[in-house]
C-alpha positions, 0 to 999 in steps of 0.5 A: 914146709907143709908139716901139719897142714893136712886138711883139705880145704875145699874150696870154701871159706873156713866158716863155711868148710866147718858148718858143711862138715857139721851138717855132714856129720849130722846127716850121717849120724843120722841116716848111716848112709850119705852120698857126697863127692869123694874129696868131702867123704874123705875129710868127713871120716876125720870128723866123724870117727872121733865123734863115735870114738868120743860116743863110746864113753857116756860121762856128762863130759863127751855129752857136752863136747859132742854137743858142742860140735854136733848142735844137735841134741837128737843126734847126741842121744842117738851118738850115747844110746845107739852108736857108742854100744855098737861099736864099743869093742871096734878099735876106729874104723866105723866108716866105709867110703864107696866110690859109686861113680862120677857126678854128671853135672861136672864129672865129680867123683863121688863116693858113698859113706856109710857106718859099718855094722849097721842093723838090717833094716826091716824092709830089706829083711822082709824082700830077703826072705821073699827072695 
């Protein structure tokens, strides 16, 4: 029976899986928008949203759970300050996964993930108004 055995494994050791996903999440906490294969931004989505989930409430707690699975003290204060308050009143959710196509090496599909609400930036509001 397969019951509980979800994840999908990638085709990487398990050492190697949960460093790319760490990295993954890293990258995408930081930029809010990334673009990988469709099955990787699938099982990104399961790190990421508790990660936001777990951003939402700044005890000394989560900071140090976050840490331990981010590595990264920047990203962890950016998780508290910036992204926990904006989605504060979002009940899970925060990600979008658009398939953007396939890869031209090997034909991979991939997808682009990017955080919901996420701030006009100011050269996009700049060419807006020009428009």
């Amino acid at each position: 029976m397969r019951h509980r055995l979800g994840l999908r494994k990638l085709n990487r050791t398990s050492s190697h899986r949960l460093a790319m996903l760490r990295n993954m999440t890293n990258s995408l906490l930081k930029h809010e928008v990334i673009t990988t294969t469709l099955p990787k931004a699938k099982e990104l989505r399961r790190v990421v949203e508790p990660m936001i989930t777990l951003g939402k409430r700044p005890t000394t707690a989560n900071r140090r759970l976050a840490f331990n699975r981010l590595r990264d003290r920047e990203i962890v204060i950016k998780l508290f300050d910036e992204l926990g308050p904006r989605y504060a009143k979002r009940n899970g959710g925060y990600l979008r996964i658009l398939k953007s196509g396939f890869r031209q090496g090997d034909n991979a599909p991939m997808a682009l993930v990017e955080l919901l609400d996420r701030p006009e930036q100011a050269g996009e509001a700049k060419a807006a108004e020009k428009a």
